[in-house]
Structure formats: structure tokens, C-alpha cells
Phi, psi and omega in degrees: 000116168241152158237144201218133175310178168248189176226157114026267189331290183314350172331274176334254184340315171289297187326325190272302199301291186306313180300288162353314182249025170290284181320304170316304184255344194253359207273148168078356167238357180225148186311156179264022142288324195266333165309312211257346171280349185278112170244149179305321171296322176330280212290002193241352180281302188321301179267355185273296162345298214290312172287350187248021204280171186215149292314133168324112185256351151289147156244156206205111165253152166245159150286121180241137175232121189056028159096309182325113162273163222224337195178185188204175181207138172222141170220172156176214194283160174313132172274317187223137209262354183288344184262006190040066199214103168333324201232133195233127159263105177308304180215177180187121185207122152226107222307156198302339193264022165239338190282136165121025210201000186082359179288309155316327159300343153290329213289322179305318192291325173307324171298304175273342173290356186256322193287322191286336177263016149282335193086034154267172180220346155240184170211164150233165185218117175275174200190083205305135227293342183253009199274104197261314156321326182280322187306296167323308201280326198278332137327276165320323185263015192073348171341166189220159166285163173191350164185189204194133166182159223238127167234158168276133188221105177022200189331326187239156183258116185288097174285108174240200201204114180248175205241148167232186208193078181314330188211106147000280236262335179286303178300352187281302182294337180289324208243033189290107227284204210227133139005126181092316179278124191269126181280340166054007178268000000 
């Protein structure tokens, strides 16, 4: 397993990846309409935009396994200033036959070590309110509770929860990759 930035070329891939734990992780907590609309062509549109902007306002990683990505990670400065945390992990996503092995806690760590050499020093993170694996792990990671807030996505209202990190450098070290993971950064 390595992590790795992305590139352009990784649209795709991250895009089957993102649908993928859509599919994986929302079946039974989000209506299966609004799961099916998230599509691979969207979404590879989405992230080629995101990977290809000059200057870059994400930084984006993958998990590669056997040349494969297995999951991702996009972060950068705060979307919302009511939680007070410079820096946001935007998305974290990784598929279930990879989760449970440390990888996500690289990918986290890829994530805050990039935001602390921008000269950020917190981060936040969401997490959809039923969603109790994403909660946990983020949990786990010392996260802290710190806001809460509810959007419409066609018929349904996404309730999510977000988690914070006062200090960087405690999530660098809390998420500190695990024996075996080349960390590739």
C-alpha cells in the first residue's frame, strides 16, 4: 500500500472510488435515489477540475494498492469559519475491503501534514451523523464534537457532525502510519 498525491490522470480512478464507497457506505442510511445519482462520469469531471485548477485550492491523496486506488483523501483551508479551524478534510473515502488495516489514518496523516506545511495549525472534519464508523474512527483520532448542521439534496436531508483538531501536529502524531505502509510522501 502507498500513498500518494494525485494527479489529473487519478480523476477517474478517484471518481469509481468515491461512487464506490457511496454505494458501499450510504446503502440503508441515505434514500437509494440520491446514492445513484452520484455517477462515475460526474464525478471524474468533478475531480479532473479539482486536480487540474492552477493554483490548486485541494490537496488530494491516494491510497494505491498494486497500482490500484483503494480510497482518497482531499483537504485544504476551511469552508466554514463558524467552526473555527483553519484547515478541513474535505472528503475521506475508503473502500470497505481496505478499511480496518491503517490506511485511512495514512491517508489522514497525508492530509494534516500537508495542511501544517501550508502554515495551517487546525483542522475539521464531517461526517455524516449516522454514519457511526466514520464517527468512530474520527473519534479515535481524537477528534473532538464541534458543530452540526443539516442540507437538502433533493428529497433528503443530509444531517452531518463535525469533528475538530485544535492542533495539527496531535493528528499527525495520533495518525502516524502503521508498520507496512509505505507512506510514499
Amino acid at each position: 500500500m502507498r500513498i500518494r498525491y494525485a494527479g489529473a490522470a487519478d480523476s477517474r480512478t478517484i471518481a469509481e472510488v468515491h461512487v464506490a464507497c457511496w454505494r458501499e457506505t450510504y446503502a440503508g442510511l441515505l434514500p437509494e435515489a440520491l446514492i445513484e445519482r452520484h455517477r462515475v462520469d460526474d464525478r471524474t469531471i468533478q475531480w479532473r477540475r479539482t486536480l487540474e485548477r492552477v493554483p490548486r485550492l485541494s490537496d488530494v491523496f491516494v491510497a494505491a494498492h498494486d497500482d490500484a486506488v483503494v480510497g482518497f483523501v482531499a483537504s485544504g483551508a476551511s469552508r466554514n469559519a463558524a467552526l473555527a479551524r483553519d484547515g478541513e478534510i474535505y472528503a475521506l473515502y475508503l473502500l470497505r475491503a481496505h478499511q480496518r488495516r491503517g490506511i485511512g489514518r495514512a491517508l489522514c496523516r497525508a492530509a494534516a501534514s500537508r495542511l501544517s506545511e501550508r502554515g495551517l495549525r487546525s483542522v475539521a472534519a464531517w461526517a455524516l451523523s449516522t454514519n457511526e464508523p466514520a464517527r468512530r474512527f474520527y473519534e479515535a483520532l481524537g477528534g473532538v464534537r464541534i458543530g452540526e448542521r443539516a442540507d437538502g439534496e433533493g428529497d433528503a436531508t443530509l444531517v452531518e457532525v463535525a469533528y475538530g483538531w485544535d492542533d495539527l501536529d496531535k493528528l499527525i502524531k495520533i495518525s502516524t502510519v502503521m508498520p507496512g505502509l509505505d507512506p510514499g510522501i
